[in-house]
N, C-alpha and C positions, 0 to 999 in steps of 0.2 A: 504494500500500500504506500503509496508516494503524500506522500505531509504536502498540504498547500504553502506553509510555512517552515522553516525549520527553527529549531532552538537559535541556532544560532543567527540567523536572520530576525527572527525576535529580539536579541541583544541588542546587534548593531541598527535595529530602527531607535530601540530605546535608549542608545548610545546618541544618535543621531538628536535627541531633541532632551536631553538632561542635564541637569551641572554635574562634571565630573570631576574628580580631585584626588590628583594624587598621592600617593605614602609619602615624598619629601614634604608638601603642603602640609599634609592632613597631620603627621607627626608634628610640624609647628602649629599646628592649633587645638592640640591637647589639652595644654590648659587654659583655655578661652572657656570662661562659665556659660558665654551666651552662647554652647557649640554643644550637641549630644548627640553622642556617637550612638548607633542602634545596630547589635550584630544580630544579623539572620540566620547564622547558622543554625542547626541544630543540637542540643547538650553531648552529644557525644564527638563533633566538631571540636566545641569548647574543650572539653576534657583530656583530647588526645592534645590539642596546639595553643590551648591559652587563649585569651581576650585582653582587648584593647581596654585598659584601665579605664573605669568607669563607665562604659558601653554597657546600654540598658541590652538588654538579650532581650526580643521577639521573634518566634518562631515564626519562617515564614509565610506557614500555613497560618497563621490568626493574624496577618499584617492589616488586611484590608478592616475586619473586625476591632483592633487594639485602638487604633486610628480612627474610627471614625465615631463622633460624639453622639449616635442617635442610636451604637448599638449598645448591646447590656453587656457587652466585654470590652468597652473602650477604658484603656487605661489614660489616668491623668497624666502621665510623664509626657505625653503626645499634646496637652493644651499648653505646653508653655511656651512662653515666647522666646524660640531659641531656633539656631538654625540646627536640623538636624541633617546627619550624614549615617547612611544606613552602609553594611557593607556583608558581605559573603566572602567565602572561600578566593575566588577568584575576581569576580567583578559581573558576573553574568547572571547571579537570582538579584543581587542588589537592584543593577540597572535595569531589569525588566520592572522590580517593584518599586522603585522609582519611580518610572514609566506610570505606573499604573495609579501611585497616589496622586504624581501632576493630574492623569486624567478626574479623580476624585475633588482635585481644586488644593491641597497636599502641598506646599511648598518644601522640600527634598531634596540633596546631593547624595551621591553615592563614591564611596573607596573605589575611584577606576579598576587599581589593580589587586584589590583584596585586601586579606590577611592576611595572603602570601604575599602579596608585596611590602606590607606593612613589616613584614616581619624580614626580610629580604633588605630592608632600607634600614634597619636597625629598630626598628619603633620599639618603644617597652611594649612591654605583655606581663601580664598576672594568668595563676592556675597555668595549667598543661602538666605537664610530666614531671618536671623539678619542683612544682608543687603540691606535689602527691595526688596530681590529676582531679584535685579540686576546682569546678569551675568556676565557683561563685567567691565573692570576696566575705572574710569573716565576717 
């Protein structure tokens, strides 16, 4: 069966019309208060390779849900007035959901090149393996 789309033509449209920012930027604005980092991975993602210090973790299956105010799973960390930068393994679930909260009205950047670039440019990280694969902060 031939896809009218592929994954990866999905990216690169929602690559095509997103703010994207990369690991040397995104690592200098760590500590920016008015900046929240949102990882989409999954907890066992986290556990094996660590998170980006203070990145709210939403799973990306409840993104559109967590985000938006009229549902009964919308979390408050999404009404404040900050910019937020979501990111994934690589750069390719972030910027489709991205993609998809612009279309919701969602103002959002995404980690171009992931976690793995995050981690590749030096960025800190909290939990993965050298902290006993704990992913959450005490």
């Amino acid at each position: 069966m031939a896809l009218k789309k592929t994954a990866a033509q999905m990216v690169s449209e929602a690559r095509a019309r997103i703010e994207e920012i990369d690991s040397i930027e995104a690592i200098a604005m760590l500590d920016d208060k008015n900046l929240q980092f949102v990882d989409l991975r999954d907890p066992r993602e986290r556990e094996r390779t660590g998170f980006i210090p203070g990145a709210f973790h939403c799973p990306r299956g409840m993104l559109e849900f967590w985000v938006d105010p009229d549902s009964p799973y919308f979390k408050e960390v999404f009404a404040q007035d900050k910019k937020f930068v979501f990111h994934c393994a690589s750069g390719w679930r972030s910027a489709i959901s991205v993609a998809t909260l612009q279309d919701m009205g969602f103002d959002a950047a995404h980690l171009k090149d992931g976690f793995g670039g995050w981690e590749k440019a030096g960025g800190p990280k909290e939990g993965g393996p050298e902290a006993g694969g704990k992913a959450e902060k005490p």
